[in-house]
LOVO-932663 format. One record per atom (N, C-alpha, C, CB): x, y, z; residue number from 0; atom name; residue in one letter. Coordinates in steps of 0.1 Angstrom, whole numbers. Atoms other than C-alpha are relative to their C-alpha. Glycine has a CB too. Layout:
<pts>
pt east=X; north=Y; up=Z; i=NUM; at=CA; aa=A
...
</pts>
This chain:
<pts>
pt east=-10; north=-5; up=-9; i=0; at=N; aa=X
pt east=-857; north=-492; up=1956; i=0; at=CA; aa=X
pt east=3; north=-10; up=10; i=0; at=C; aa=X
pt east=-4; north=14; up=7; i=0; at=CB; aa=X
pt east=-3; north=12; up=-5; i=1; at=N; aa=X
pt east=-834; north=-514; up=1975; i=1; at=CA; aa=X
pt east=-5; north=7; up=18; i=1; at=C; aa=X
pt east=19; north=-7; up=-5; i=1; at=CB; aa=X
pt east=3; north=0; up=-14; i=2; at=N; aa=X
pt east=-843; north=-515; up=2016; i=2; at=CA; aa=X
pt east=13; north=-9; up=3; i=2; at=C; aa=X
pt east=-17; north=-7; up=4; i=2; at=CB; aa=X
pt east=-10; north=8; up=-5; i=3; at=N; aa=X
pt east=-815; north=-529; up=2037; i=3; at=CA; aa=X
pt east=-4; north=3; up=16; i=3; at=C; aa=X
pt east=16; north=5; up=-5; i=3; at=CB; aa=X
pt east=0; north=6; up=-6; i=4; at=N; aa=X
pt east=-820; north=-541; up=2071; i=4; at=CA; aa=X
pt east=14; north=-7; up=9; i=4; at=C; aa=X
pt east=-8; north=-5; up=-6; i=4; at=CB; aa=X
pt east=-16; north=10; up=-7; i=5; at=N; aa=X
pt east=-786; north=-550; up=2094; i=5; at=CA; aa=X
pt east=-7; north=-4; up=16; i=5; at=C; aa=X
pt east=19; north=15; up=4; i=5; at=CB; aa=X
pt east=-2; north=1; up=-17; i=6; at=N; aa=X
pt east=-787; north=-567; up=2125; i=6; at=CA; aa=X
pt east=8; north=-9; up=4; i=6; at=C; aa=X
pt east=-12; north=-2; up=8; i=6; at=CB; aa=X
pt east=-11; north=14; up=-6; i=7; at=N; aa=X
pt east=-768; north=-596; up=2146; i=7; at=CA; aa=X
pt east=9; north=7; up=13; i=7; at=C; aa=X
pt east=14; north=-7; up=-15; i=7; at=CB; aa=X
pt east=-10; north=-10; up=-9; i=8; at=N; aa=X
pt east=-750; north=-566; up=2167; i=8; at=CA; aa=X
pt east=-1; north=-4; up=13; i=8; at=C; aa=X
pt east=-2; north=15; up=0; i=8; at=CB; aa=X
pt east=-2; north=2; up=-12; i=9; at=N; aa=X
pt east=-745; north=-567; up=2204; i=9; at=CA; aa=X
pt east=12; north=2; up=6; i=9; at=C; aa=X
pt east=-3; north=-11; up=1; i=9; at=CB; aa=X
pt east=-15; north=-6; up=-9; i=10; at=N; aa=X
pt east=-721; north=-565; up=2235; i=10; at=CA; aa=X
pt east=7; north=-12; up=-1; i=10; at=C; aa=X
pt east=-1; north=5; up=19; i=10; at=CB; aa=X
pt east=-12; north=13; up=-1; i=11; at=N; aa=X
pt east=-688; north=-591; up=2235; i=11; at=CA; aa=X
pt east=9; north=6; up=4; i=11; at=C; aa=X
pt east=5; north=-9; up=-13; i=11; at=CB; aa=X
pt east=-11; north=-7; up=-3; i=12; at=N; aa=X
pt east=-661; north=-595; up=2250; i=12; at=CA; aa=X
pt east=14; north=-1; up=-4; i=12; at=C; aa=X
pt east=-1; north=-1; up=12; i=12; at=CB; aa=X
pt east=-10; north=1; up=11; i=13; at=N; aa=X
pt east=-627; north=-590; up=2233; i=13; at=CA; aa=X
pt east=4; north=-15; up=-1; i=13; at=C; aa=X
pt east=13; north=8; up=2; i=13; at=CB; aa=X
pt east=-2; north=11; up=2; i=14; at=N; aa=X
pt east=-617; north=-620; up=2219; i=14; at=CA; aa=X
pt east=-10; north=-7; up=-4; i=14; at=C; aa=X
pt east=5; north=-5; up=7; i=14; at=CB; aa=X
pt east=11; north=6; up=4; i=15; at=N; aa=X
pt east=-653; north=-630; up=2209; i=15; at=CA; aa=X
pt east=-4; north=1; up=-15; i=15; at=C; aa=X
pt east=-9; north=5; up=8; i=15; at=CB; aa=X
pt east=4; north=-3; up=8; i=16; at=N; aa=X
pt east=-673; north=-629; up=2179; i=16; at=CA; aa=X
pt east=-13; north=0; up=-2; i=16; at=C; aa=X
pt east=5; north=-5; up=-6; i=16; at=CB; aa=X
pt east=17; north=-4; up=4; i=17; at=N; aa=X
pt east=-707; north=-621; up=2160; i=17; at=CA; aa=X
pt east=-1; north=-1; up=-14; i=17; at=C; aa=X
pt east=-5; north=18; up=4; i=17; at=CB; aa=X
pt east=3; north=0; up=12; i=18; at=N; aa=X
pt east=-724; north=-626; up=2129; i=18; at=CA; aa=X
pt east=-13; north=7; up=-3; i=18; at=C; aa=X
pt east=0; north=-13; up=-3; i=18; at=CB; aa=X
pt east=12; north=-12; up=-2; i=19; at=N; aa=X
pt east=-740; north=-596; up=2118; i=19; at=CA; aa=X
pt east=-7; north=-5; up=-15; i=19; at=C; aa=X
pt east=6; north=20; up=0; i=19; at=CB; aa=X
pt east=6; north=5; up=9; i=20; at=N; aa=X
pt east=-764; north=-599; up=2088; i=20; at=CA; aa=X
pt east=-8; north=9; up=-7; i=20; at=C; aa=X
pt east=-5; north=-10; up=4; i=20; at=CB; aa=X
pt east=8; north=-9; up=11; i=21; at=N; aa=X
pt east=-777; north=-579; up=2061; i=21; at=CA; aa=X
pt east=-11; north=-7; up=-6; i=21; at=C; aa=X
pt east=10; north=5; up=-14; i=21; at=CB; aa=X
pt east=12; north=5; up=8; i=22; at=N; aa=X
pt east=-812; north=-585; up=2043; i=22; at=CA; aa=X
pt east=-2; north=18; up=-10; i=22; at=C; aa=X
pt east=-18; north=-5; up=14; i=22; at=CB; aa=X
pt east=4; north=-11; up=9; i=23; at=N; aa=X
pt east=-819; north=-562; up=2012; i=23; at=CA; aa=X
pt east=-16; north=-5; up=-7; i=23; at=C; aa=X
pt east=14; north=2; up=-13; i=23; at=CB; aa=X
pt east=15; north=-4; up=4; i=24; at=N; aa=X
pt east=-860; north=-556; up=1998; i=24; at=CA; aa=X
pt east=2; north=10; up=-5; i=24; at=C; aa=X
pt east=-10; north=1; up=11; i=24; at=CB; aa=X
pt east=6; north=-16; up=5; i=25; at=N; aa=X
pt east=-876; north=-537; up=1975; i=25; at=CA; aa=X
pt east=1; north=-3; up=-16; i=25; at=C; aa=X
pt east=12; north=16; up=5; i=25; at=CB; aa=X
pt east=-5; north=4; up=18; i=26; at=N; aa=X
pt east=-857; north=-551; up=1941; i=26; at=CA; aa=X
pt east=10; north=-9; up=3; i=26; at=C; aa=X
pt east=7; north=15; up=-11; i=26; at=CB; aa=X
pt east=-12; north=13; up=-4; i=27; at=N; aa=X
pt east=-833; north=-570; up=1924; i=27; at=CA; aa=X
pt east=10; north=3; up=9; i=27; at=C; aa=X
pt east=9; north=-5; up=-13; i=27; at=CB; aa=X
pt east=-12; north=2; up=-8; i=28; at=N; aa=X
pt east=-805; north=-580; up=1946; i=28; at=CA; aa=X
pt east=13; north=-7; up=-8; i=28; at=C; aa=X
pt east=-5; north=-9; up=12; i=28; at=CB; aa=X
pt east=-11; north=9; up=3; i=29; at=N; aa=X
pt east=-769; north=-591; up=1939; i=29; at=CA; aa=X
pt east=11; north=3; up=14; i=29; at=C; aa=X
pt east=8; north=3; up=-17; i=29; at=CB; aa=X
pt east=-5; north=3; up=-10; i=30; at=N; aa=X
pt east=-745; north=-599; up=1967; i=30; at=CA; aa=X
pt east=14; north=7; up=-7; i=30; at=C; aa=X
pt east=-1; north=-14; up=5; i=30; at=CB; aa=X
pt east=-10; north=-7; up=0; i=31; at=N; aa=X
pt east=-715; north=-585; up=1946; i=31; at=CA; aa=X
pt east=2; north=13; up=-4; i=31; at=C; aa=X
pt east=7; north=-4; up=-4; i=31; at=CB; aa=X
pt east=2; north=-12; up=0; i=32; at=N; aa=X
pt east=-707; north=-552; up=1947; i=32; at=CA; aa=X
pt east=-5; north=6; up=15; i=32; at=C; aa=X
pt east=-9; north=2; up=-10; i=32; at=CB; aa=X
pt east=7; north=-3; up=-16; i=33; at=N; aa=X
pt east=-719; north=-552; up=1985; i=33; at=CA; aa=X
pt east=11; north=3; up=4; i=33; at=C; aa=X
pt east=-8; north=-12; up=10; i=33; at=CB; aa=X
pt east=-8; north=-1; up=-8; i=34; at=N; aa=X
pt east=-702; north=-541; up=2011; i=34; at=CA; aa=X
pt east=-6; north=4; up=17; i=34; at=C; aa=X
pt east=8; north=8; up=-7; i=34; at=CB; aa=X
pt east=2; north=-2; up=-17; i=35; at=N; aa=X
pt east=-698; north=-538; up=2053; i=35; at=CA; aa=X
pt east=7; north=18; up=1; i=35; at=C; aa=X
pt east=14; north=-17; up=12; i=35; at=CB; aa=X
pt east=-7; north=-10; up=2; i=36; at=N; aa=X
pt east=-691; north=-502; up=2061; i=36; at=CA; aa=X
pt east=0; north=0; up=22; i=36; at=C; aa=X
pt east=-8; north=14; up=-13; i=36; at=CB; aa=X
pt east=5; north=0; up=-15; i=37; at=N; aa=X
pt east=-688; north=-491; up=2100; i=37; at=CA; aa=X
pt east=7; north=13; up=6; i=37; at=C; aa=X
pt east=4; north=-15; up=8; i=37; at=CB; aa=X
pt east=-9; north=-11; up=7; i=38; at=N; aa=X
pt east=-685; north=-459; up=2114; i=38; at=CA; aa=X
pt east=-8; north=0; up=20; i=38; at=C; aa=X
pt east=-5; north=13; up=-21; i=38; at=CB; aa=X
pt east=-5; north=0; up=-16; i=39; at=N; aa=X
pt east=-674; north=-453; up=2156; i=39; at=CA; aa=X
pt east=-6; north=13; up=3; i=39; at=C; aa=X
pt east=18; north=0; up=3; i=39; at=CB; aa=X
pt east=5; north=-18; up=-7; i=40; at=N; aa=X
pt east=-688; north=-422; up=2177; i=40; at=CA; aa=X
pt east=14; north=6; up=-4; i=40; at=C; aa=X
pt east=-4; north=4; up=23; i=40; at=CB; aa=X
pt east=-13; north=-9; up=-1; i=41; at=N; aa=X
pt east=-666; north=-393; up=2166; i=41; at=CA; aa=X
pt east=7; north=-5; up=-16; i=41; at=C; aa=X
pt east=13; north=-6; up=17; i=41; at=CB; aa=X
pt east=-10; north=5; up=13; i=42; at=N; aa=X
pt east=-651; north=-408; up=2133; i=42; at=CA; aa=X
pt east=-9; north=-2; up=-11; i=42; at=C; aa=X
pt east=10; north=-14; up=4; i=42; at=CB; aa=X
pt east=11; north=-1; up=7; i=43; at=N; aa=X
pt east=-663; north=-410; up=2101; i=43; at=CA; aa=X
pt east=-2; north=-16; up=-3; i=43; at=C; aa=X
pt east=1; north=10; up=-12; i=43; at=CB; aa=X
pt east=-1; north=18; up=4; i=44; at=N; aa=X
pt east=-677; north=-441; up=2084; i=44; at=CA; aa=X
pt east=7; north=-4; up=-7; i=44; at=C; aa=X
pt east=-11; north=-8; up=-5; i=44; at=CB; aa=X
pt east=-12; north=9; up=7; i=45; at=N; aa=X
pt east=-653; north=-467; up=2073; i=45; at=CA; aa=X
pt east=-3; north=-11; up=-12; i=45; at=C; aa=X
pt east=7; north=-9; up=12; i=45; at=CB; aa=X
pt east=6; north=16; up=8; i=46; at=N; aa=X
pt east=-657; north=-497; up=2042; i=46; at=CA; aa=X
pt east=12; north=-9; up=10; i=46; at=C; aa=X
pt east=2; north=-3; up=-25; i=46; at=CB; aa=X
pt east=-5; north=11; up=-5; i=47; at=N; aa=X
pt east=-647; north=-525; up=2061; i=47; at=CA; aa=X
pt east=5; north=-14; up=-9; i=47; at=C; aa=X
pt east=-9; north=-3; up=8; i=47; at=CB; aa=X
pt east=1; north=12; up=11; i=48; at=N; aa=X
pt east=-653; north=-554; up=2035; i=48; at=CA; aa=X
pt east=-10; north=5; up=-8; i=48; at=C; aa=X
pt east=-3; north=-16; up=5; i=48; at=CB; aa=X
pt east=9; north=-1; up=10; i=49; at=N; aa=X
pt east=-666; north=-557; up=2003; i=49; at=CA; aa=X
pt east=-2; north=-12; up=-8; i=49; at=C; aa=X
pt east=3; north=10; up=-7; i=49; at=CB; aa=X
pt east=-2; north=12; up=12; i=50; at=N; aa=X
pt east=-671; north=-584; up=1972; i=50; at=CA; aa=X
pt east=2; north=10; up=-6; i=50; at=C; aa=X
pt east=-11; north=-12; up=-4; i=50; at=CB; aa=X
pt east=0; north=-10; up=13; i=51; at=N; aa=X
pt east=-659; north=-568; up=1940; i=51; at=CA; aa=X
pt east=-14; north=-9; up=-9; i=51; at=C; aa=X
pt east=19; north=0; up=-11; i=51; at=CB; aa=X
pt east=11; north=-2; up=7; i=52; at=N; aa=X
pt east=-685; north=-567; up=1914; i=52; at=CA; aa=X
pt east=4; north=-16; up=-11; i=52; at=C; aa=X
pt east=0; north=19; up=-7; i=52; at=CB; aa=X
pt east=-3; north=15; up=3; i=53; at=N; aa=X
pt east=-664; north=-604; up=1901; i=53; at=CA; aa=X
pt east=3; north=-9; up=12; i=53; at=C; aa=X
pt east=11; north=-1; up=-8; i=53; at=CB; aa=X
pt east=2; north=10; up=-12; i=54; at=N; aa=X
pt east=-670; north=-619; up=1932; i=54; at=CA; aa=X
pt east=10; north=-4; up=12; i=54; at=C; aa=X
pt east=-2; north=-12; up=-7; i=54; at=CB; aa=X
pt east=-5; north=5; up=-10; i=55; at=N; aa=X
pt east=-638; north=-615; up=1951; i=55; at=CA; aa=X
pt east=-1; north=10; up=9; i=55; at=C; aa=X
pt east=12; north=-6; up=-2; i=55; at=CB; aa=X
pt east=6; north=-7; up=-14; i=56; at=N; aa=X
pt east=-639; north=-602; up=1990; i=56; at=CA; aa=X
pt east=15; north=3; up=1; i=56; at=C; aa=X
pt east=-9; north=-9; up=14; i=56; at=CB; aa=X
pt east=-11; north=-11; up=-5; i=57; at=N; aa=X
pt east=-614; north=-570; up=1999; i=57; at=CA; aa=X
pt east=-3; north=6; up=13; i=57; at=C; aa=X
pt east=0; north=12; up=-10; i=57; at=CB; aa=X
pt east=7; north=-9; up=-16; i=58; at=N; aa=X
pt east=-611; north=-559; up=2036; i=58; at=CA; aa=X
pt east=12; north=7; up=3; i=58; at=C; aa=X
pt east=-4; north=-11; up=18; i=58; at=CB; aa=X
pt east=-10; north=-11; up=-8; i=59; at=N; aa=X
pt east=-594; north=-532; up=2055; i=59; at=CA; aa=X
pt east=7; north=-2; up=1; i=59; at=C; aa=X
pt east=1; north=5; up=11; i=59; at=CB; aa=X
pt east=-9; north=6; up=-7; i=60; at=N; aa=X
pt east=-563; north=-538; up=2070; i=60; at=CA; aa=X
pt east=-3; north=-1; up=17; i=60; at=C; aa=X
pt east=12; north=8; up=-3; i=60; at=CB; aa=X
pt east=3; north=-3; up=-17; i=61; at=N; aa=X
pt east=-578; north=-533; up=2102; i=61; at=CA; aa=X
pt east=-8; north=-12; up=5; i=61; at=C; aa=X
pt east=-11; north=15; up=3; i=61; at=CB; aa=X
pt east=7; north=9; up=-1; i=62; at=N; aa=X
pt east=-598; north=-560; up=2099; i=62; at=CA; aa=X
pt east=4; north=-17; up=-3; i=62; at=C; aa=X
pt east=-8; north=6; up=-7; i=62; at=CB; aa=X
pt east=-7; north=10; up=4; i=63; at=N; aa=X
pt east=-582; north=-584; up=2080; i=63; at=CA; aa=X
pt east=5; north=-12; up=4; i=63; at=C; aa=X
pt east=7; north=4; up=-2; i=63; at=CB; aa=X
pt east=-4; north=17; up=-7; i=64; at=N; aa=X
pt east=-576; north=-624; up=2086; i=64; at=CA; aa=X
pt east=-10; north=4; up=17; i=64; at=C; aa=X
pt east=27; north=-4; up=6; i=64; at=CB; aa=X
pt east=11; north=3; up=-8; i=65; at=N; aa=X
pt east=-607; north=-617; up=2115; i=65; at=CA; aa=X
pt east=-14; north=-2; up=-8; i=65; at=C; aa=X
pt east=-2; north=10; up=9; i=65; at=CB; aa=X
pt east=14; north=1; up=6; i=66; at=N; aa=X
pt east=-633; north=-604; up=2093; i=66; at=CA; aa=X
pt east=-5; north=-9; up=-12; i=66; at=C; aa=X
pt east=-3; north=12; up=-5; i=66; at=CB; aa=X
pt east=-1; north=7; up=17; i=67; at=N; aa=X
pt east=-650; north=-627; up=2065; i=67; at=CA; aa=X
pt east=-14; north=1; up=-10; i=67; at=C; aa=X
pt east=2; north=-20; up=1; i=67; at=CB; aa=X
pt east=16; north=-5; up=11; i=68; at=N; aa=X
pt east=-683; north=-612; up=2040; i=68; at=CA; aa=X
pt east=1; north=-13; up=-5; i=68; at=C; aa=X
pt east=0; north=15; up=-15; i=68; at=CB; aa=X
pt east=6; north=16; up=10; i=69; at=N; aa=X
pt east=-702; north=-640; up=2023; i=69; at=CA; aa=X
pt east=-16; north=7; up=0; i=69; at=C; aa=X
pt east=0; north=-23; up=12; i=69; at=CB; aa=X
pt east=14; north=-6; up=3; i=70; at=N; aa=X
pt east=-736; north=-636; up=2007; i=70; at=CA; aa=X
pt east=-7; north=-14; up=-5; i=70; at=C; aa=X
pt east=1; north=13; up=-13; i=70; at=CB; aa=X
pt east=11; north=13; up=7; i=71; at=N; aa=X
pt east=-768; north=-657; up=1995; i=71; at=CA; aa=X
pt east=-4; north=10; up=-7; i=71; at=C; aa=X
pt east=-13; north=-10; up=9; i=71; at=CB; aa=X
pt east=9; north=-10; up=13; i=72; at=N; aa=X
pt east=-784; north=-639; up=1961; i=72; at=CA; aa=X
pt east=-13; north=-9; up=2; i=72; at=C; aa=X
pt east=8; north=0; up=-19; i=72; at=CB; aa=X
pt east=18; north=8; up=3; i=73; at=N; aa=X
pt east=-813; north=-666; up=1965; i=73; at=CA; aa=X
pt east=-7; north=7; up=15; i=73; at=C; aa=X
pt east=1; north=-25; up=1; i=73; at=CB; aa=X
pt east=5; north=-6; up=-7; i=74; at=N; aa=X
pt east=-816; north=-651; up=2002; i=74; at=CA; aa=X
pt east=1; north=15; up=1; i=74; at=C; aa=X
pt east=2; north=-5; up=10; i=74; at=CB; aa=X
pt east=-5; north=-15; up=1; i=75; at=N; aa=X
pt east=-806; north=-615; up=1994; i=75; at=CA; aa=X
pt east=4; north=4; up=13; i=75; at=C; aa=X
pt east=-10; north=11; up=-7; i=75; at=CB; aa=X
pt east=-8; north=-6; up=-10; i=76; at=N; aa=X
pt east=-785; north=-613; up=2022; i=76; at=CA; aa=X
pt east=16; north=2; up=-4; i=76; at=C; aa=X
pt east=-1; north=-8; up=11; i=76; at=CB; aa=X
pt east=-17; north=1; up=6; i=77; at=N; aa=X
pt east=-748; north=-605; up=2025; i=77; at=CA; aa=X
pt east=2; north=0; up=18; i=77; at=C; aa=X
pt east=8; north=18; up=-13; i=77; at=CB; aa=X
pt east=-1; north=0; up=-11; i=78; at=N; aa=X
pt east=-733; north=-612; up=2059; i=78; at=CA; aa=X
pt east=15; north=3; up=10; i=78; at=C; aa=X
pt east=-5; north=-11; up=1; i=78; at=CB; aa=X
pt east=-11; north=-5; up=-1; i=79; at=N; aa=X
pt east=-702; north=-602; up=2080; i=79; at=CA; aa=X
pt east=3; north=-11; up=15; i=79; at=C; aa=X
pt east=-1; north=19; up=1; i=79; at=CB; aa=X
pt east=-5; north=12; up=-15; i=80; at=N; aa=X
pt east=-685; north=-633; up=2106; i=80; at=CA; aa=X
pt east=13; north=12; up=2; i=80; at=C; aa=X
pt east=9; north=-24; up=-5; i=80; at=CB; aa=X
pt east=-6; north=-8; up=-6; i=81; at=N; aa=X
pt east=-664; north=-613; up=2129; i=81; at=CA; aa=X
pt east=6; north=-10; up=13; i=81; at=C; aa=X
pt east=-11; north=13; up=3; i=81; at=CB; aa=X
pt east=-5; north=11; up=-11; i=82; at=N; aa=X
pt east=-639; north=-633; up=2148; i=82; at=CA; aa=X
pt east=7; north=14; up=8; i=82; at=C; aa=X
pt east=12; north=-17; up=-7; i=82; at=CB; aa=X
pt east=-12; north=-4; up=-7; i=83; at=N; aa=X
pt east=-613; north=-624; up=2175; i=83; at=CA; aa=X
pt east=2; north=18; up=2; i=83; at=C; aa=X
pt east=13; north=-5; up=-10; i=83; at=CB; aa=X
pt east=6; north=-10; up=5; i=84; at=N; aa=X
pt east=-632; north=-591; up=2181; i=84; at=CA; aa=X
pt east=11; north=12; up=9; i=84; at=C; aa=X
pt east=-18; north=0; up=4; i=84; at=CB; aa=X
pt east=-8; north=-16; up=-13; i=85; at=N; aa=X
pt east=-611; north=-556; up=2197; i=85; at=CA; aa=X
pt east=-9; north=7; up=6; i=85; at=C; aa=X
pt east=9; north=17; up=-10; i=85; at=CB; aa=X
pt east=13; north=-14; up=-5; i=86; at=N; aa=X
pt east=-625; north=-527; up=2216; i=86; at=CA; aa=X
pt east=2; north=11; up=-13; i=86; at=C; aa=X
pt east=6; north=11; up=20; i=86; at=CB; aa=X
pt east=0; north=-8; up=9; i=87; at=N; aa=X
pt east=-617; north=-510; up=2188; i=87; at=CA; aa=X
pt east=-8; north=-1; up=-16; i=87; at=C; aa=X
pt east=12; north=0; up=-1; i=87; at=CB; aa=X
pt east=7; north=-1; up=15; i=88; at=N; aa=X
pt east=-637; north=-525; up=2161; i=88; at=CA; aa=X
pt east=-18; north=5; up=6; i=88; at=C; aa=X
pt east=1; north=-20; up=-10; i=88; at=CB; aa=X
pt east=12; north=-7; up=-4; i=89; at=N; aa=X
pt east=-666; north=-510; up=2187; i=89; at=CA; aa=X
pt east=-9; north=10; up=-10; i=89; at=C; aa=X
pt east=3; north=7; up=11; i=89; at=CB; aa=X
pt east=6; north=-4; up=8; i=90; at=N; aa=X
pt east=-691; north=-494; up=2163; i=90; at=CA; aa=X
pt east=-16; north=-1; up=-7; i=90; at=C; aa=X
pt east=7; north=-1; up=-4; i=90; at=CB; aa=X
pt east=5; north=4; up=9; i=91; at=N; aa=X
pt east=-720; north=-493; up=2141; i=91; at=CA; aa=X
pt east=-1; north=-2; up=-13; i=91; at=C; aa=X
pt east=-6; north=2; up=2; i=91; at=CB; aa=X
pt east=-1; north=8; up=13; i=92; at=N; aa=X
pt east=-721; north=-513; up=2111; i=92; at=CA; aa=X
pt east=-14; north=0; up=-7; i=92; at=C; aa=X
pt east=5; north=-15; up=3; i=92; at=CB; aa=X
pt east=10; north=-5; up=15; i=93; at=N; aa=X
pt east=-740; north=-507; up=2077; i=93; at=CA; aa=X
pt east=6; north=-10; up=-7; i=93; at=C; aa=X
pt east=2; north=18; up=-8; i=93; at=CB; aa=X
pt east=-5; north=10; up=14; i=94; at=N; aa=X
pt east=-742; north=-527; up=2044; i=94; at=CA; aa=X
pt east=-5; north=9; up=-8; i=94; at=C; aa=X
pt east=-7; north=-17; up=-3; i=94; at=CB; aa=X
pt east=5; north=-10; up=12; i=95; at=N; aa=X
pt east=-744; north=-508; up=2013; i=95; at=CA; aa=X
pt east=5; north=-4; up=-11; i=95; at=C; aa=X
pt east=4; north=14; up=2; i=95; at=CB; aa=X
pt east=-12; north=2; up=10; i=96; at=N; aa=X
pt east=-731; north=-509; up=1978; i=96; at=CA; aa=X
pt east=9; north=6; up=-6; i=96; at=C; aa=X
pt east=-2; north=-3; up=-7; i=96; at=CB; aa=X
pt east=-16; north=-9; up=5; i=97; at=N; aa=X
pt east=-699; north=-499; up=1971; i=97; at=CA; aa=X
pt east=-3; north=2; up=-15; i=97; at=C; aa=X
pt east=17; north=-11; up=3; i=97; at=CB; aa=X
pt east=1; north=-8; up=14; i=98; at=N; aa=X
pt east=-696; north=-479; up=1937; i=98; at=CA; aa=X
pt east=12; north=6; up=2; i=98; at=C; aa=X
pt east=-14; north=12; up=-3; i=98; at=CB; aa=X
pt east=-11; north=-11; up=-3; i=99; at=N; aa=X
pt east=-668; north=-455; up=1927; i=99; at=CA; aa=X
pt east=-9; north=14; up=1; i=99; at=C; aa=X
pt east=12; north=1; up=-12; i=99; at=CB; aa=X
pt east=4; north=-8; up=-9; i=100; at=N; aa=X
pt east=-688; north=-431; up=1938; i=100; at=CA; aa=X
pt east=-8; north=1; up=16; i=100; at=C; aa=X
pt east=-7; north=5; up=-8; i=100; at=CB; aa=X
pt east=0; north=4; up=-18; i=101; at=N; aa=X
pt east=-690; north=-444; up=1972; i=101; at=CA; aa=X
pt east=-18; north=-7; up=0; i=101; at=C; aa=X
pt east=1; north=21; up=14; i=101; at=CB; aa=X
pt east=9; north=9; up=-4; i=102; at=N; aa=X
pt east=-722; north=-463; up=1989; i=102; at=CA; aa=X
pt east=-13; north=12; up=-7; i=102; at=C; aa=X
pt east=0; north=-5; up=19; i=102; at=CB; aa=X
pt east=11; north=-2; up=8; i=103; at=N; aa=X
pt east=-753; north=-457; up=1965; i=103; at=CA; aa=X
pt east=-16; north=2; up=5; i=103; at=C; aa=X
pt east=0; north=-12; up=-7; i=103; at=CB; aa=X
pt east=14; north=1; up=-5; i=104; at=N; aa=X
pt east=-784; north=-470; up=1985; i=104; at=CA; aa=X
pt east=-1; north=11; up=15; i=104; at=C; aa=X
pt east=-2; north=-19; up=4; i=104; at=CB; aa=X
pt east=5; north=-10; up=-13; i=105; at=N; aa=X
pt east=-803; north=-455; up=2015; i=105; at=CA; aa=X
pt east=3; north=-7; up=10; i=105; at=C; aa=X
pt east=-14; north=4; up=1; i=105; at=CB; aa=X
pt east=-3; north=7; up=-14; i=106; at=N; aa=X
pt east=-788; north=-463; up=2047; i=106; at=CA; aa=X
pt east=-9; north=-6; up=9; i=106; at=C; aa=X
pt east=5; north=8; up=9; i=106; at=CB; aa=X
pt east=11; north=4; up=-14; i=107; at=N; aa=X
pt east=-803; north=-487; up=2070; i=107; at=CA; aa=X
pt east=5; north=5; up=14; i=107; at=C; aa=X
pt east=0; north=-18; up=4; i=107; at=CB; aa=X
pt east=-3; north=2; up=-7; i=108; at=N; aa=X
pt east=-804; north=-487; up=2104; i=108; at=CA; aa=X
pt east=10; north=2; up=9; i=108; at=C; aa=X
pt east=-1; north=-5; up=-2; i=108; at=CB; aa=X
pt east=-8; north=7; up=-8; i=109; at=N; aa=X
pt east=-778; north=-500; up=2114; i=109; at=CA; aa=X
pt east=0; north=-9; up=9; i=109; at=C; aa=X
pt east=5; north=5; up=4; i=109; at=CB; aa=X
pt east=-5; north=4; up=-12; i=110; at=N; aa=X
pt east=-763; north=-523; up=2137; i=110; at=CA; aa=X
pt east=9; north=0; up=11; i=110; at=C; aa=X
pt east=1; north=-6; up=-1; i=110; at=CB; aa=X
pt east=-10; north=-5; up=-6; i=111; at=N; aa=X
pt east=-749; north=-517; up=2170; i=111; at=CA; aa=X
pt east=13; north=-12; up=4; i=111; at=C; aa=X
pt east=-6; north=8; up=11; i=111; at=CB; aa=X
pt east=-7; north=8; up=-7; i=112; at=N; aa=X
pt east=-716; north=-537; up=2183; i=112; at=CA; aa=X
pt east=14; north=4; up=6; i=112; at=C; aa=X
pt east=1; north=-10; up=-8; i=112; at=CB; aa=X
pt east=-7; north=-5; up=-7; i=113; at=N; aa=X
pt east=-697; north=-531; up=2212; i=113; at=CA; aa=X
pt east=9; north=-12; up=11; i=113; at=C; aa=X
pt east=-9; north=9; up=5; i=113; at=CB; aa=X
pt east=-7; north=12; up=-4; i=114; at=N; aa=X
pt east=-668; north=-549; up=2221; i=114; at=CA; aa=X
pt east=11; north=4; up=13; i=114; at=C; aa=X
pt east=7; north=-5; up=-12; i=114; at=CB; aa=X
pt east=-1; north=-1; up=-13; i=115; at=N; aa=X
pt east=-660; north=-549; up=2259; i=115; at=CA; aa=X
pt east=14; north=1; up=2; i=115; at=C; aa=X
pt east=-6; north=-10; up=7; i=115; at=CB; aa=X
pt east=-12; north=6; up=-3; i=116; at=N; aa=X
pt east=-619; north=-552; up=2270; i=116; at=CA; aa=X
pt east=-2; north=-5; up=11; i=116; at=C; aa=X
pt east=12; north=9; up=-1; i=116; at=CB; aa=X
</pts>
């Protein structure tokens, strides 16, 4: 069973950035098929970015030309650069794997990140 592990979160202030960072344990790993999900007090959780399962990366519109997923399969991570941050992308952020039947594994954590105006 896979284990996932997020962190990198913290406070910024708009216009900043963070590089949050997933670690998965437990079994095999692959980086595609991953995804950033993130989910605000009050609202539900969102997929933010993903890799498809052939290796290319799909994001929100909400996100979009800030956010950029990249992964290492030799470090079984998958990681989320977060430029040019809002108060609105305030939240905590999950990695999971996307499926068509929505995120598969057991939720980590999380990470928190809160972005100041």
């Amino acid at each position: 069973q896979v284990q996932l592990v997020e962190s990198g979160g913290g406070l910024v202030q708009a216009g900043g950035s963070l590089r949050l960072s997933c670690v998965a344990s437990g079994s095999r790993f692959s980086i595609n098929g991953m995804g950033w999900y993130r989910q605000a007090p009050g609202n539900q959780r969102e997929l933010v970015a993903r890799i498809t399962s052939d290796g290319r990366t799909i994001y929100a519109d909400s996100v979009k030309g800030r956010f950029t997923i990249s992964g290492d399969n030799a470090k079984n991570t998958v990681d989320l650069q977060m430029n040019s941050l809002k108060p609105e992308d305030t939240a905590v952020y999950y990695c999971n794997r996307v499926t068509a039947f929505g995120p598969i594994l057991p939720w980590g954590q999380g990470t928190q990140v809160t972005v100041s105006s």
